[in-house]
C-alpha positions, 0 to 999 in steps of 0.5 A, a space after each residue: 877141751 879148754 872150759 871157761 866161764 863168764 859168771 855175772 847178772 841181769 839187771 835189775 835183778 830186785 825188781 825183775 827176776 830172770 831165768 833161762 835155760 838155752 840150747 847150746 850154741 856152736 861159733 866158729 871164729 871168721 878171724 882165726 881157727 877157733 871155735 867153741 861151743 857156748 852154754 847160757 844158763 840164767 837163774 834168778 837173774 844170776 848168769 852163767 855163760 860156759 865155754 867149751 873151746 877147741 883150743 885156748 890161750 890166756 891171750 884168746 880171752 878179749 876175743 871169746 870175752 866178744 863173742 860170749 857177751 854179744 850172745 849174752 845180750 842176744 838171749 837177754 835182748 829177747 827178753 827185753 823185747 818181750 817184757 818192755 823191760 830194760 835189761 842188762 848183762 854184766 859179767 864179773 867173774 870169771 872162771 879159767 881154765 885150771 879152775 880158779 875164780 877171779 875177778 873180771 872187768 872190760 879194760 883197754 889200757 891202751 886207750 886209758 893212755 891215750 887219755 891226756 885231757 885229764 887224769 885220774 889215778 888211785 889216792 891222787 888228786 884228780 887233775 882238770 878232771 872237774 873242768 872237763 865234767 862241766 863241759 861235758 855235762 853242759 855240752 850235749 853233742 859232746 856227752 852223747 859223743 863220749 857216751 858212743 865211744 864209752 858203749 863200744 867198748 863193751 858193745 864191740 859189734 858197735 865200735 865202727 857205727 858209735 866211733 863214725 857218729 861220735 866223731 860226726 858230733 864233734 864235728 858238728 860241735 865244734 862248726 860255727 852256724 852257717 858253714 857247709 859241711 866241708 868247712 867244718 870238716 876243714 875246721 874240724 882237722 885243722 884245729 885238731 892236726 888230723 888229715 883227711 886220711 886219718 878219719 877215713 878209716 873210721 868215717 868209711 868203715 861205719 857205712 855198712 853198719 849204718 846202713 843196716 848192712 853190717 858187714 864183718 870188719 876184722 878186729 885189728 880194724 875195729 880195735 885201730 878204729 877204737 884207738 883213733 876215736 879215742 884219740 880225736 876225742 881227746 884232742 877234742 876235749 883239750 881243745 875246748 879245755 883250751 879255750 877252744 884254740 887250735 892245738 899246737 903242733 908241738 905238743 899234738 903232732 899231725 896225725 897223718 894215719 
């Protein structure tokens, strides 16, 4: 039976030290035939997560990489509700299944290349990236828009509500007072050459979730979900960079979905 491991932390974990041991959990996968089997420890808030899977390939690692830190967050949110006290888990190691450690981190690098607002590489000077942090931080609705997007990558059970409500804020951002909301949705495309459709599927698939239904959405939805938001708040980000001017077409082809 394939093991790995998910090493990581509490946190805090000066001010408040935590441990747990937890019964072990059974999962069974509604995408695929995998299942595992997955072991908690927690010790002077030092995390353990071990998975004893049924099968596993170095491509299966995003998925179990889901299902280990949503039932990580699960034990620890427990003790959070019982404490008062905010906590979080971070895993930054991991490991594999010959054995070997290595060091782990959240990356979608299909989304980093989405991003064209602004640039940021290793020993480079970073490009426009001080004048989309102005607007970010002296805009609200758009910092707590990009904060939705940036929480659903790590939090993926919240991918369909954050992105829904994220492009619910730029909306609301970029409509002038006094518009209903139809116009500002008509505004709203036009400047960033989205069509209706394209936006539908990350507005329609959010209903569940928002209204406490949270139904199962497969994850080649939710990672599409993923990569539309991303690309609306870039659009998004180079139309205020741009004086707030409709974005040509050349340069941003209608998105069309």
């Amino acid at each position: 039976m394939p093991t790995i491991h998910f090493l990581g932390k509490v946190l805090p974990s000066t001010a408040y030290s935590t441990s747990m041991d937890l019964p072990t959990i059974k999962f069974a996968s509604g995408d695929s035939d995998m299942a595992c089997d997955i072991t908690i420890t927690i010790k002077n808030s030092a995390i353990d997560l071990q998975c004893d899977m049924n099968r596993y390939e170095r491509k299966d690692l995003e998925y179990v990489h889901k299902v280990a830190y949503d039932l990580a967050r699960g034990a620890v949110n427990i003790m959070a509700f019982a404490t008062g006290i905010t906590l979080t888990v971070i895993f930054d190691q991991l490991i594999n299944v010959d054995g070997t450690v290595s060091s782990f981190v959240c990356h979608t690098p299909d989304h980093a290349a989405l991003c064209t607002a602004y640039e940021l590489k290793l020993n480079e000077t970073p490009r426009d990236f001080g004048e989309i942090l102005k607007i970010i931080l002296t805009e609200p609705a758009l910092f707590l828009a990009l904060d939705d997007l940036i929480t659903s990558t790590s939090l993926h059970h919240l991918i369909t509500v954050n992105s829904a409500r994220a492009i619910e804020g730029l909306r609301h951002a970029m409509a002038p007072p006094g518009i209903s909301r139809s116009q500002a949705w008509e505004l709203f495309r036009t400047n960033l050459n989205i069509t209706h459709n394209y936006l539908r599927l990350i507005t329609d698939q959010s209903q569940s979730g928002r209204h406490g239904e949270n139904k199962h959405v497969p994850g080649t939805i939710t990672t599409e979900i993923g990569r539309r938001s991303w690309t609306v708040m870039n659009r998004f980000l180079e139309f205020r960079k741009r004086g707030n001017q409709r974005l040509p077409l050349a340069e941003f082809p209608l998105l069309t979905g």
